[in-house]
N, CA, C and O of each residue as an XYZ file, in Angstrom:
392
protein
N      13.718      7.052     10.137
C      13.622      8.476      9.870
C      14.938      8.919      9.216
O      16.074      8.812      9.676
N      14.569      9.407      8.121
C      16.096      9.965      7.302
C      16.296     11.708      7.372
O      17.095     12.397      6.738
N      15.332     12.103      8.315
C      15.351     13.922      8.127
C      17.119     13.950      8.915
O      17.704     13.308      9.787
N      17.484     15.270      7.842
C      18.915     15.856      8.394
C      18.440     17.275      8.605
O      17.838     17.974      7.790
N      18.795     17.570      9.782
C      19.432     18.903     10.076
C      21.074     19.416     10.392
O      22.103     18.795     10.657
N      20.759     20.824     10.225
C      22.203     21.269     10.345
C      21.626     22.451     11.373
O      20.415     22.674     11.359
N      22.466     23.175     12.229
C      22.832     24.080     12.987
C      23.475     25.027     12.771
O      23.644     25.340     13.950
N      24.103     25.928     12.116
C      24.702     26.753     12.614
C      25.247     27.967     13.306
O      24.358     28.557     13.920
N      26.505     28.561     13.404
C      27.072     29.918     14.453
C      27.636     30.406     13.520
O      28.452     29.742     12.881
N      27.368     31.582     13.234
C      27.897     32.619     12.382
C      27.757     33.842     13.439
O      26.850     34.370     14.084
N      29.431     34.033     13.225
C      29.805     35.580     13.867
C      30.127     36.819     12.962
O      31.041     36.731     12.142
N      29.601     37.649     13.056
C      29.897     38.470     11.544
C      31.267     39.200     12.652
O      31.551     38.973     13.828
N      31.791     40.004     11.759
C      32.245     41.276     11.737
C      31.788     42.343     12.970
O      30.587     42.133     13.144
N      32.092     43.044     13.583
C      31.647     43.917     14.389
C      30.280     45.057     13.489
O      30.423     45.830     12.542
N      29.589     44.858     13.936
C      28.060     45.755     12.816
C      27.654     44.880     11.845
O      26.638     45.322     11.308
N      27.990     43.872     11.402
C      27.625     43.531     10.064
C      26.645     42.569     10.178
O      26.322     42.016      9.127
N      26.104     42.239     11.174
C      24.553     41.296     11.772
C      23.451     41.451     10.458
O      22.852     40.600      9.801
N      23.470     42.549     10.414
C      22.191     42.960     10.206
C      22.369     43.075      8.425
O      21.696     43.056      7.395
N      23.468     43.177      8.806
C      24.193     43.367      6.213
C      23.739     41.163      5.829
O      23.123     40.489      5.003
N      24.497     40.979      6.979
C      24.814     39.224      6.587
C      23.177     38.678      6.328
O      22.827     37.783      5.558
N      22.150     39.670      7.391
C      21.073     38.810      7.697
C      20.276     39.039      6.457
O      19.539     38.112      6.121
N      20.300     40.289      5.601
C      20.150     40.163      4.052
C      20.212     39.872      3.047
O      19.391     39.830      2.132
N      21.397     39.598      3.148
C      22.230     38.290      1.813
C      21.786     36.988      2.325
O      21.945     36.136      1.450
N      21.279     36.494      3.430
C      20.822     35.520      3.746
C      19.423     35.610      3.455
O      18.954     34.507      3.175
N      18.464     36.704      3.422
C      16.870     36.728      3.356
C      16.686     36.531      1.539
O      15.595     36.391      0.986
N      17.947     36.562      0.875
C      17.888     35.802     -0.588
C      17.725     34.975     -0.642
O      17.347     34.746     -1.791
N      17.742     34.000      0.007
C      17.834     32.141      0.044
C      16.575     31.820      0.521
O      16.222     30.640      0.521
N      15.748     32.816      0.985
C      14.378     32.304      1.597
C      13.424     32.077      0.595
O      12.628     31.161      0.800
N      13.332     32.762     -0.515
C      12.675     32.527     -1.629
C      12.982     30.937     -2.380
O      12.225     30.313     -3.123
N      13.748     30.723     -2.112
C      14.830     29.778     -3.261
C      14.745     28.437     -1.985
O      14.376     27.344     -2.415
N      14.983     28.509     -0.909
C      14.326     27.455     -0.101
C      12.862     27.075      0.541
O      12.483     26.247      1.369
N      12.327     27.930     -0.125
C      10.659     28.011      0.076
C      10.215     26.857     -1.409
O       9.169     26.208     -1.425
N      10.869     26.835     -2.118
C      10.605     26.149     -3.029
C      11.083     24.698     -3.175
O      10.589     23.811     -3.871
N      12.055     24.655     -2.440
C      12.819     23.629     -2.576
C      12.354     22.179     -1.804
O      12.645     22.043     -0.615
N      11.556     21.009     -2.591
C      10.591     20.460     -1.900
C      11.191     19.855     -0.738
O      10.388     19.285      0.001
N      12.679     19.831     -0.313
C      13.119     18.658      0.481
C      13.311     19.614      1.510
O      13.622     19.034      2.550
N      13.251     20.876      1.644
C      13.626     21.701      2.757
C      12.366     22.002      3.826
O      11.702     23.036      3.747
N      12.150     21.082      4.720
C      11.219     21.304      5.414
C      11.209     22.203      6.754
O      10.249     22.127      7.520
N      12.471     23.187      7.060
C      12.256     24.044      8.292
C      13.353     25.301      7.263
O      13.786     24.912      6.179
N      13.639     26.536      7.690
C      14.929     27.112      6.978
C      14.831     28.408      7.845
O      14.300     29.418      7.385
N      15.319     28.366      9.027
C      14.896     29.628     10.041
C      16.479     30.030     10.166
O      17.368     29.184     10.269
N      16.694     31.396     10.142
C      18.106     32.289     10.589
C      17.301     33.308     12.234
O      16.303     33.892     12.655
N      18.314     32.991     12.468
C      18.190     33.528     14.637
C      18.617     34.405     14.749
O      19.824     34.321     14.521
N      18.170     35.781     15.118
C      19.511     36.839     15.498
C      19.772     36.266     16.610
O      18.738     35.875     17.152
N      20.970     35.984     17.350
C      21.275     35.750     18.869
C      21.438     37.107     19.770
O      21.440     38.308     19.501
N      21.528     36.592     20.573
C      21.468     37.393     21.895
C      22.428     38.206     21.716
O      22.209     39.417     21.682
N      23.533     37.749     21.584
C      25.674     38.508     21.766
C      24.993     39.074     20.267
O      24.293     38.705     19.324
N      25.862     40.420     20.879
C      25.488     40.871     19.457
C      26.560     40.354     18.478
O      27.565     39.743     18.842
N      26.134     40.772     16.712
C      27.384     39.922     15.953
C      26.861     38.598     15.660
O      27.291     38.104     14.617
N      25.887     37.785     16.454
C      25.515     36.727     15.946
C      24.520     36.218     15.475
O      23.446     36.691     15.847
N      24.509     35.275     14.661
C      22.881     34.606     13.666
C      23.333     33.300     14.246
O      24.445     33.137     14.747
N      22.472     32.448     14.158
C      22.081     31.206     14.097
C      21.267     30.771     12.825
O      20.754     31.591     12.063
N      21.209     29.681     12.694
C      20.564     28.828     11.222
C      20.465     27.420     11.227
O      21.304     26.569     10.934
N      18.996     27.293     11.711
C      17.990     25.794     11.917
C      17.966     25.209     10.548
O      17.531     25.899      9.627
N      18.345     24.132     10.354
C      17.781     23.978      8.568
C      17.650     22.167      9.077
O      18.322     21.432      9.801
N      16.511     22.019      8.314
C      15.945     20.743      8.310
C      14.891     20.163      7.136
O      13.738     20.435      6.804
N      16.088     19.058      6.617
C      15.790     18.717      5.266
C      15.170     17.117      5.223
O      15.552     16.196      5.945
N      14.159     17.052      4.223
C      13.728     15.210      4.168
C      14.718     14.092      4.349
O      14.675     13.108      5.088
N      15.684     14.524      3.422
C      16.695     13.580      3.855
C      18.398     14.274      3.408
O      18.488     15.488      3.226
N      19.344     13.591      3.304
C      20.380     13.743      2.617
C      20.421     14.470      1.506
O      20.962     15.558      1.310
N      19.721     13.692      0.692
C      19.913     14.627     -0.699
C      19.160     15.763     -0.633
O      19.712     16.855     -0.771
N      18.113     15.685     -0.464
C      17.633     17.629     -0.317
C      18.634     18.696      0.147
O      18.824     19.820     -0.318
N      19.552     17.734      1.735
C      20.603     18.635      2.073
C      21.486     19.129      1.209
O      21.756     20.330      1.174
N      22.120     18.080      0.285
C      22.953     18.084     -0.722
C      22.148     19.261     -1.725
O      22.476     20.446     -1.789
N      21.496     18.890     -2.160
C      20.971     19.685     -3.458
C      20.626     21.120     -2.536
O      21.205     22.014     -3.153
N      20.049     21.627     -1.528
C      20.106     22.941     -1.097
C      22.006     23.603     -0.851
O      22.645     24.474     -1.443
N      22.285     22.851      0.068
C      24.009     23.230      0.021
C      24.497     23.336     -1.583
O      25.466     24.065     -1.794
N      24.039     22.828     -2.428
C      24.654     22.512     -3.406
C      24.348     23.223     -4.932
O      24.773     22.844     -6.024
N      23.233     24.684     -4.544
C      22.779     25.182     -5.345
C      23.373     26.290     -5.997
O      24.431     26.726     -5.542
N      22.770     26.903     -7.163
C      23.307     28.251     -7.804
C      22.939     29.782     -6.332
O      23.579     30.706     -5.830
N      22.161     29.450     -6.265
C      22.141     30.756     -5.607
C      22.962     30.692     -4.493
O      23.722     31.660     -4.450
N      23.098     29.876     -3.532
C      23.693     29.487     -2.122
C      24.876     30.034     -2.582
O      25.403     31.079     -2.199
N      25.622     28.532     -4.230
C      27.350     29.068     -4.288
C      27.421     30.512     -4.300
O      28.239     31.148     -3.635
N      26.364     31.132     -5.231
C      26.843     32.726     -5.596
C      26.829     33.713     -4.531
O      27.435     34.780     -4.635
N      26.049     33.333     -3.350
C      25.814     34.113     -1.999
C      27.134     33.897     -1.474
O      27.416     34.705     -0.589
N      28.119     32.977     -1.769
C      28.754     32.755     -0.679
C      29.883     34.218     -0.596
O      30.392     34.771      0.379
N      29.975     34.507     -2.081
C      30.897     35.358     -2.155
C      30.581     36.661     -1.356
O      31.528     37.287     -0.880
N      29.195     37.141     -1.168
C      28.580     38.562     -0.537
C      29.072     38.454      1.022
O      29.462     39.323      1.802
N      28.901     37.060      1.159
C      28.975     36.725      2.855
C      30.303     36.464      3.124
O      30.547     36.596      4.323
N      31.295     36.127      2.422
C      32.659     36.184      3.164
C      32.893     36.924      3.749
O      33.096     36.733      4.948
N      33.002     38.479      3.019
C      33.745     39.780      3.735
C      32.713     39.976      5.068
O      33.210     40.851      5.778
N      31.498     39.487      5.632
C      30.754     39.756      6.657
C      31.310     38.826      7.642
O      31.171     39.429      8.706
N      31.940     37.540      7.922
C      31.740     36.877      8.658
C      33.078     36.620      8.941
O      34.050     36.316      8.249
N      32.831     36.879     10.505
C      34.746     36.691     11.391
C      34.600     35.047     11.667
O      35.674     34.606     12.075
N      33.825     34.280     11.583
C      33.641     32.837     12.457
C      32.508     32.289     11.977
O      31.694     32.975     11.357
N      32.354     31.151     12.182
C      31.047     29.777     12.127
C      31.597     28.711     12.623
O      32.625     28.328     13.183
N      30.692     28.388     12.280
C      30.642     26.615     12.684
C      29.752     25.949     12.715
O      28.960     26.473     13.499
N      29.240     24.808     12.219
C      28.110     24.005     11.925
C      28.092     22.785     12.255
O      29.126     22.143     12.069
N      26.718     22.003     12.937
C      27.073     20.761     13.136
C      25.775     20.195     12.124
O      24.751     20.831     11.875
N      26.090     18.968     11.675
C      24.907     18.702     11.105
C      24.697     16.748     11.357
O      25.501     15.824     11.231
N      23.758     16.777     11.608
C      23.180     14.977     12.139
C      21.858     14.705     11.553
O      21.137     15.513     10.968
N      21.648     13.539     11.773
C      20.247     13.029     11.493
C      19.229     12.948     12.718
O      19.523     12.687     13.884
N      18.195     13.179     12.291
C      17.066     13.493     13.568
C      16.420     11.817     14.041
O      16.178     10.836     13.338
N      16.353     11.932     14.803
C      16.024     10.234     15.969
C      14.746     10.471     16.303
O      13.947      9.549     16.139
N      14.370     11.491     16.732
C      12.915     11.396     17.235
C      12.645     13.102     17.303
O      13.519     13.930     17.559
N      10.869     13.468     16.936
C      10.162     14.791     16.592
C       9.035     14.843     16.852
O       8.300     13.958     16.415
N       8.721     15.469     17.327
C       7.182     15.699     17.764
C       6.018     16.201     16.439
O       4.962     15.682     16.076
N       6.727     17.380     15.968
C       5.535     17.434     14.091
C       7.176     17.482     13.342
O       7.295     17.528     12.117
């Protein structure tokens, strides 16, 4: 099995949950298409201030080529000024039920 996922914790700014979670609902179009991206879910969390982000790709390179796109780089700039923190882990999947 070569599927990769990634995880991540994004803490915005005090209020800015809900600004970040928009500049992020751009990428849903653009990973709906993208044949190697097979999951692409953002979480509001519980604490306020925070998102989460499930992403689970066929393999490596889908990861690569989604991380690695025009729209993602150009988002990144909207989302700096929103976000006090992250952190991401990303591995390969061992075993899945669908």
């Amino acid at each position: 099995m070569n599927d990769r996922v990634m995880i991540a914790t994004i803490v915005t700014h005090p209020g800015k949950r809900d600004e970040l979670a928009k500049v992020f609902a751009e990428m849903f179009p653009v990973a709906a298409n993208e044949p190697g991206t097979m999951f692409y879910t953002l979480i509001e969390g519980d604490q306020p201030d925070t998102l989460y982000f499930y992403e689970h790709y066929r393999d490596q390179a889908a990861m690569d080529s989604h991380l690695g796109g025009e729209v993602l780089t150009a988002l990144r700039g909207k989302m700096g000024a929103l976000i006090a923190s992250g952190d991401a882990v990303t591995g390969t999947v061992v075993q899945k039920i669908r």
